[in-house]
C-alpha positions in Angstrom: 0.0 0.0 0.0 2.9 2.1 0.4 4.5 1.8 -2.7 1.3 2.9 -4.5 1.0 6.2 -2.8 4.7 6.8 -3.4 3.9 5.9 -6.6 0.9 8.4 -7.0 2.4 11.3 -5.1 5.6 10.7 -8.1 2.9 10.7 -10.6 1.3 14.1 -9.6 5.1 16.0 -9.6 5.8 14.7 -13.1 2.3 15.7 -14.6 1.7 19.1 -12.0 4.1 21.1 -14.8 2.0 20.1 -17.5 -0.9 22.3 -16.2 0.5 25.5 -16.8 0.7 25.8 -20.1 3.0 26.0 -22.8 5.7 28.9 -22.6 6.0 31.4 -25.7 9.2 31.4 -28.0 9.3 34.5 -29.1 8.3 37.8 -26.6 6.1 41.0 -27.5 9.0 42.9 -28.4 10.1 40.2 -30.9 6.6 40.6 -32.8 6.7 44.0 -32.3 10.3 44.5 -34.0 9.1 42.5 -37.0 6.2 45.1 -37.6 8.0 47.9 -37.5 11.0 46.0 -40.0 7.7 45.2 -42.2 7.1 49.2 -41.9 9.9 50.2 -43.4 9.0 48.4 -47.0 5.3 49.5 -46.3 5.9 53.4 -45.4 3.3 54.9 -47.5 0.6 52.0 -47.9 -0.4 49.1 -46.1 -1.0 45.3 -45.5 -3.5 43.1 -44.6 -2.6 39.5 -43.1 -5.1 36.9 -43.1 -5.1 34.3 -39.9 -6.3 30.7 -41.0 -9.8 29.8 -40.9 -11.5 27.4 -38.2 -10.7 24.1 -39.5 -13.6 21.9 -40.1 -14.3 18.7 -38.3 -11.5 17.2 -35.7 -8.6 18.8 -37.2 -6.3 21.0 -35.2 -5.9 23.8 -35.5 -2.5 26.0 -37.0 -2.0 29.3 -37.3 -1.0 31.1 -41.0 2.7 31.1 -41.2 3.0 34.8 -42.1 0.1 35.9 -39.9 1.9 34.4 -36.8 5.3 35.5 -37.4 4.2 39.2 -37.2 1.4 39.0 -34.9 1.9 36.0 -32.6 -2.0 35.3 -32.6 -3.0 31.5 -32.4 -6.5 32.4 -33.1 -8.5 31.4 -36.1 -10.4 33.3 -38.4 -8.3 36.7 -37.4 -7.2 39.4 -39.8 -4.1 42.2 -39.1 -4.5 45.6 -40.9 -0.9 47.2 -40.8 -1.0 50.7 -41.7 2.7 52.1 -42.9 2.1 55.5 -43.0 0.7 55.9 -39.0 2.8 52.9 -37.6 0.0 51.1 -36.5 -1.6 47.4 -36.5 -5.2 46.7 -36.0 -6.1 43.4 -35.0 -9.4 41.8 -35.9 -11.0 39.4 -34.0 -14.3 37.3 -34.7 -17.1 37.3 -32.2 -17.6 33.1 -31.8 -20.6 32.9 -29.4 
């Protein structure tokens, strides 16, 4: 009976770090550096990044490439509006009930 509850109390430490989450690779400042590199080549217009749709049925789901790299959004069905000329990225966001 022992052994079991050493067993379970070994089982709870290994797993308890699994609980909080994944940690981010890149910081705010990282995505933030990349916009304002992307900027530079868009002073006097603008771009528009598409996120990737909500994947149909059981399929998980992945972010746009492009979209992440400047944003670091995980969300699906998002759009970023970078504007060059004020400096500025608008993020939006669907409205899923």
């Amino acid at each position: 009976m022992r052994r079991v509850g050493w067993l379970l109390c070994w089982m709870v430490m290994l797993l308890a770090p699994c609980h909080a989450g994944p940690r981010p690779f890149f910081t705010q400042e990282e995505f933030a550096q990349r916009r304002q590199k992307l900027f530079e080549h868009i002073a006097d217009g603008i771009a528009i990044l598409l996120g990737a749709e909500t994947p149909e049925a059981y399929i998980k789901f992945r972010q746009n490439n492009t979209f992440y790299y400047f944003t670091g959004v995980a969300m699906p069905d998002c759009v970023a509006l970078l504007d060059g000329a004020a400096k500025r990225t608008t993020l939006f966001v669907p409205d899923h009930p």
